[in-house]
Backbone bond lengths (Angstrom), bond angles and torsions (degrees), N, CA, C in turn:
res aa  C-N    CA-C-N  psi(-1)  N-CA   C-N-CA  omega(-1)  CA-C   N-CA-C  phi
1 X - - - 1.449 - - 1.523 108.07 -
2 X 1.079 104.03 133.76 1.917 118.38 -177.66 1.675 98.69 -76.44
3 X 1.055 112.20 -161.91 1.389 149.27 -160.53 1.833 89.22 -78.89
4 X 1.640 118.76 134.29 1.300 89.87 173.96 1.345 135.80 -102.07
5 X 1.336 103.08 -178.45 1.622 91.17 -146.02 1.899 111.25 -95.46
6 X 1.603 109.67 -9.25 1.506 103.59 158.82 1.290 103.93 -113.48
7 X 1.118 135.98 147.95 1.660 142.68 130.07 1.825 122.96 -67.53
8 X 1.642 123.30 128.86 0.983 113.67 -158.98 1.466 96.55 -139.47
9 X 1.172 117.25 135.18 1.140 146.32 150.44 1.680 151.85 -112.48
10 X 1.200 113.25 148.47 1.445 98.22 -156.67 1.491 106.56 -117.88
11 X 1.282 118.05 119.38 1.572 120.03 166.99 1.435 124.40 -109.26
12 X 1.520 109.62 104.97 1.887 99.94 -145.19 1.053 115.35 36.95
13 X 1.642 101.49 -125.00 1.597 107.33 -156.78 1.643 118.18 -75.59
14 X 1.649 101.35 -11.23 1.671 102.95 167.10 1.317 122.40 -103.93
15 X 1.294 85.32 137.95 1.647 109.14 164.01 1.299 124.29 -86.78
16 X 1.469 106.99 115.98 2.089 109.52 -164.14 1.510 82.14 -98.40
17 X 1.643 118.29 155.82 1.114 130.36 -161.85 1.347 91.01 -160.65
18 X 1.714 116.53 99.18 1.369 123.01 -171.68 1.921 99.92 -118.97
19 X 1.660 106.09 97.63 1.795 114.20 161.34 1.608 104.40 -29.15
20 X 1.168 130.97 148.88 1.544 148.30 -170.11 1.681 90.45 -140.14
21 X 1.004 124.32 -47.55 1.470 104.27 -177.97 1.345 108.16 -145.19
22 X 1.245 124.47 168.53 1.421 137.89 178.22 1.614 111.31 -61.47
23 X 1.156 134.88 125.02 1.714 135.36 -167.96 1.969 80.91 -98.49
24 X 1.059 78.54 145.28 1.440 101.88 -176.38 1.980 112.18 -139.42
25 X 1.586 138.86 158.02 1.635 112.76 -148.44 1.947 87.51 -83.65
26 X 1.203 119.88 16.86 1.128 102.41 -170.25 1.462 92.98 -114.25
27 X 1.376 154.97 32.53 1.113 152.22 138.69 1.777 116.00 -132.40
28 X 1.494 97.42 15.55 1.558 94.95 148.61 1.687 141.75 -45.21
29 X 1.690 88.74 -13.19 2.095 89.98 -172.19 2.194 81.25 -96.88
30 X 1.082 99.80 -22.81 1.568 81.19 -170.90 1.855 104.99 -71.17
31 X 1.487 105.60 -28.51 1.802 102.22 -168.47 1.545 95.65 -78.81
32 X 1.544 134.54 -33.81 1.244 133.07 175.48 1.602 106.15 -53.00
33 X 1.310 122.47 -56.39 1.900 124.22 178.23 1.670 91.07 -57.67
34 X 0.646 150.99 -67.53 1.539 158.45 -149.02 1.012 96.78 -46.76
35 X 1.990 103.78 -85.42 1.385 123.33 -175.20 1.963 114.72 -48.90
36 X 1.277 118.71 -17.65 1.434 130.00 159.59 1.671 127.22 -45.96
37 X 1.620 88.95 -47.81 1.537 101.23 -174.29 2.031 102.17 -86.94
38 X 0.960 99.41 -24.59 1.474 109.56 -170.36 1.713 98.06 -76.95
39 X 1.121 111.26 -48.25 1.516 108.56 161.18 1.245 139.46 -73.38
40 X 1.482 120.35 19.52 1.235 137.83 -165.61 1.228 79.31 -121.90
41 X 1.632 149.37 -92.87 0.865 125.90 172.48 1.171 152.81 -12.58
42 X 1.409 141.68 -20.88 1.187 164.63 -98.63 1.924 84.79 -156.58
43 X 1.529 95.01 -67.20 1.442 108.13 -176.27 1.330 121.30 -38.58
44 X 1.863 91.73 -52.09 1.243 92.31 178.07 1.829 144.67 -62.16
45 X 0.891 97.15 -4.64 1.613 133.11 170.44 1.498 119.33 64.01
46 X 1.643 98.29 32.89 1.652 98.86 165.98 1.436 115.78 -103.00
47 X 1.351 108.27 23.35 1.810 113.02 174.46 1.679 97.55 -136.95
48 X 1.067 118.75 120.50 1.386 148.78 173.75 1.848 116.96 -86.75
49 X 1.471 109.83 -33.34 1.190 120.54 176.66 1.451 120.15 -142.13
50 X 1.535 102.90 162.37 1.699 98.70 175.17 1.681 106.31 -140.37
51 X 0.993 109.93 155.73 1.875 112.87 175.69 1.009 85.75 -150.40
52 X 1.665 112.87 132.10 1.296 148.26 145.53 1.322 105.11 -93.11
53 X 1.747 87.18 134.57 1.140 134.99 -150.28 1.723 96.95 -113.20
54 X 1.576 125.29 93.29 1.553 104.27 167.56 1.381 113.63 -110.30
55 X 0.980 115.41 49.29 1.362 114.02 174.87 1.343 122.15 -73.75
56 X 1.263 117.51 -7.82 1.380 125.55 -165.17 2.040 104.10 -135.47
57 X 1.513 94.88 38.70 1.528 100.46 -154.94 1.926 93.62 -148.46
58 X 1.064 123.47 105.73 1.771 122.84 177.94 1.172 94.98 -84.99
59 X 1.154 151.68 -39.33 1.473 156.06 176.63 1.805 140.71 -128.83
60 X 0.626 134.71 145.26 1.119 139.29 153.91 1.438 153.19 -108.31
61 X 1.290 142.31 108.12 1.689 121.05 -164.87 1.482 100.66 -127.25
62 X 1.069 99.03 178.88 1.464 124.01 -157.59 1.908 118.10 -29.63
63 X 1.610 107.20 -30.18 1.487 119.72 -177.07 1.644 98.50 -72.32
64 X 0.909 119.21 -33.90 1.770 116.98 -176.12 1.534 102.35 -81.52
65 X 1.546 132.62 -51.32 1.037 137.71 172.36 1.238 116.01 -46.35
66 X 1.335 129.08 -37.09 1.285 135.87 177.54 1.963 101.40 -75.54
67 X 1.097 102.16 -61.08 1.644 93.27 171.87 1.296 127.94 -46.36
68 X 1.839 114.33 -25.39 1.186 98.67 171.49 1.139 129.79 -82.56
69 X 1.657 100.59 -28.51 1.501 109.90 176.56 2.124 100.92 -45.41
70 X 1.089 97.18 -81.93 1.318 102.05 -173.74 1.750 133.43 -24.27
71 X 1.305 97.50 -48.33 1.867 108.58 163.25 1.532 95.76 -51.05
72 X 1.860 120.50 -58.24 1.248 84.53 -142.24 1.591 102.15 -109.99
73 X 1.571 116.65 45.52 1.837 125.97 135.25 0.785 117.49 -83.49
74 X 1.794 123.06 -13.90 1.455 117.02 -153.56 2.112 85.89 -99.42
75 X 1.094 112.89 17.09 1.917 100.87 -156.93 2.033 96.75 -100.48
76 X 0.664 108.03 -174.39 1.734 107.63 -160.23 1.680 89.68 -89.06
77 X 1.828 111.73 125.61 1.356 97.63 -167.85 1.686 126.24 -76.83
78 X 1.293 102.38 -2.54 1.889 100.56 174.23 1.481 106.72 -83.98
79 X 0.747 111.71 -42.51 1.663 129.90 -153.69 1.513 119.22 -117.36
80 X 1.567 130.55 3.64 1.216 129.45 -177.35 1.918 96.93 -99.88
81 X 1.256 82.31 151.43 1.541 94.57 165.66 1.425 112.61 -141.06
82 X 1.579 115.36 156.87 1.351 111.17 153.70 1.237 113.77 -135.26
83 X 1.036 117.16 115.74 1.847 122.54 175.03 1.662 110.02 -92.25
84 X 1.511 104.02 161.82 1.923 105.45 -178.49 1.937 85.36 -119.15
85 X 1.308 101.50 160.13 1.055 112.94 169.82 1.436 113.77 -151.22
86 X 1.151 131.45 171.97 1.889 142.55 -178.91 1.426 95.59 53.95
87 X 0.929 125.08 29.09 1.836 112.46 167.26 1.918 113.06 -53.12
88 X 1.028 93.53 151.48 1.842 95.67 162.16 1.130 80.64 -125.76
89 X 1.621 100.55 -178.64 1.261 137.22 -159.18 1.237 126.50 -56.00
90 X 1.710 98.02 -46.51 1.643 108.28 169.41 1.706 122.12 -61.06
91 X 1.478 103.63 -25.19 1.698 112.36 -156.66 1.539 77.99 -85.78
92 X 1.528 122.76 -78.25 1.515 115.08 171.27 1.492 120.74 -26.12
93 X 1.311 141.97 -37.33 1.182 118.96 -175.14 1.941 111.89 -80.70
94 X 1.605 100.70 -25.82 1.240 105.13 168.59 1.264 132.81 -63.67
95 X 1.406 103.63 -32.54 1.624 111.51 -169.78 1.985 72.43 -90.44
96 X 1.046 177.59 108.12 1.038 161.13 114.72 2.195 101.85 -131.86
97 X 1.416 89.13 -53.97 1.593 100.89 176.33 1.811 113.77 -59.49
98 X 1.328 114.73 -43.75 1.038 130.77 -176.43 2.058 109.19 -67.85
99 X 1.796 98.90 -39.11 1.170 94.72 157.83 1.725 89.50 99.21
100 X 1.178 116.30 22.72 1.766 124.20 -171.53 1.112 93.74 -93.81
101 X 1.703 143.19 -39.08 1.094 148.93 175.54 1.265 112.22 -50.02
102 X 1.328 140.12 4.60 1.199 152.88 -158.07 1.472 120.37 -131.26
103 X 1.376 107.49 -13.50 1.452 114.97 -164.14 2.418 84.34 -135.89
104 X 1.418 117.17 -9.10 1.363 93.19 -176.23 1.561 92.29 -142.16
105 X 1.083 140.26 124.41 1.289 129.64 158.39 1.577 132.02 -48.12
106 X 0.976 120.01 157.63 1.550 123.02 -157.59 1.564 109.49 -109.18
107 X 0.961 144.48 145.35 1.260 115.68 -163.58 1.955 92.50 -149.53
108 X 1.170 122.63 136.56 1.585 120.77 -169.78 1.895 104.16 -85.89
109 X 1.692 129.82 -2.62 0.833 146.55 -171.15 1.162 127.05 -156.73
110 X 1.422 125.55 119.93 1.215 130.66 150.16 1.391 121.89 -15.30
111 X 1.019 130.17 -19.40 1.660 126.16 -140.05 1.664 83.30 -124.39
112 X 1.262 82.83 -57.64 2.003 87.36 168.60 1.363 109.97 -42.66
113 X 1.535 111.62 -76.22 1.157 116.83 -157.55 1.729 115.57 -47.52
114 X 1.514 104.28 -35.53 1.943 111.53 177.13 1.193 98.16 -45.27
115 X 2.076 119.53 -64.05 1.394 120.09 -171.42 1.185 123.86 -34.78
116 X 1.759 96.05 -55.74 1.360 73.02 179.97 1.811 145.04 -113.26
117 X 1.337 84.77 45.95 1.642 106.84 164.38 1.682 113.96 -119.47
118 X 1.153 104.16 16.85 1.444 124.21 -179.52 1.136 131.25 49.79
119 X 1.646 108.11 27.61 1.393 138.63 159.61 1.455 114.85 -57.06
């Protein structure tokens, strides 16, 4: 296993979840262990929310999309949220085609994005 592939941090009840590198199909078993521990947390029910963080991410395809989906069924269903934030253009047009932009708000800041999950 390489370098890993989210960095996570916790602000109260959210969990920021910032991509470090591009997932590619040949380190899919590393984002599955990852995305494992990240959902163990989740379970445990002291995180209510999550914002992804791509600031540190030029793209995204389908292995991250799938991780996000998954965090955010796994989030408490009245009260969980997951927002994206630092997108560029490419990540926005993806999450836009795919139609993800529709189900998470987009947020131009981190700082935003805490607000508004009340982080």
């Amino acid at each position: 296993m390489g370098a890993p592939i989210f960095q996570i941090e916790r602000v109260g009840a959210t969990m920021v979840v910032s991509p470090q590198r591009s997932v590619t199909s040949l380190s899919e078993d590393d984002v599955k262990n990852e995305l494992a521990g990240l959902l163990e947390v989740l379970e445990s029910g002291e995180v209510s929310s999550v914002v992804f963080d791509f600031g540190h991410l030029e793209y995204c395809g389908s292995c991250m999309l799938e991780a996000m989906r998954r965090l955010w069924k796994s989030l408490p269903k009245e009260r969980g949220k997951l927002v994206v934030c630092c997108v560029n253009h490419v990540v926005r047009d993806i999450l836009h085609v795919t139609r993800f932009d529709t189900l998470w708000p987009i947020f131009p800041t981190r700082d935003e994005a805490l607000v508004a999950v009340g982080g």
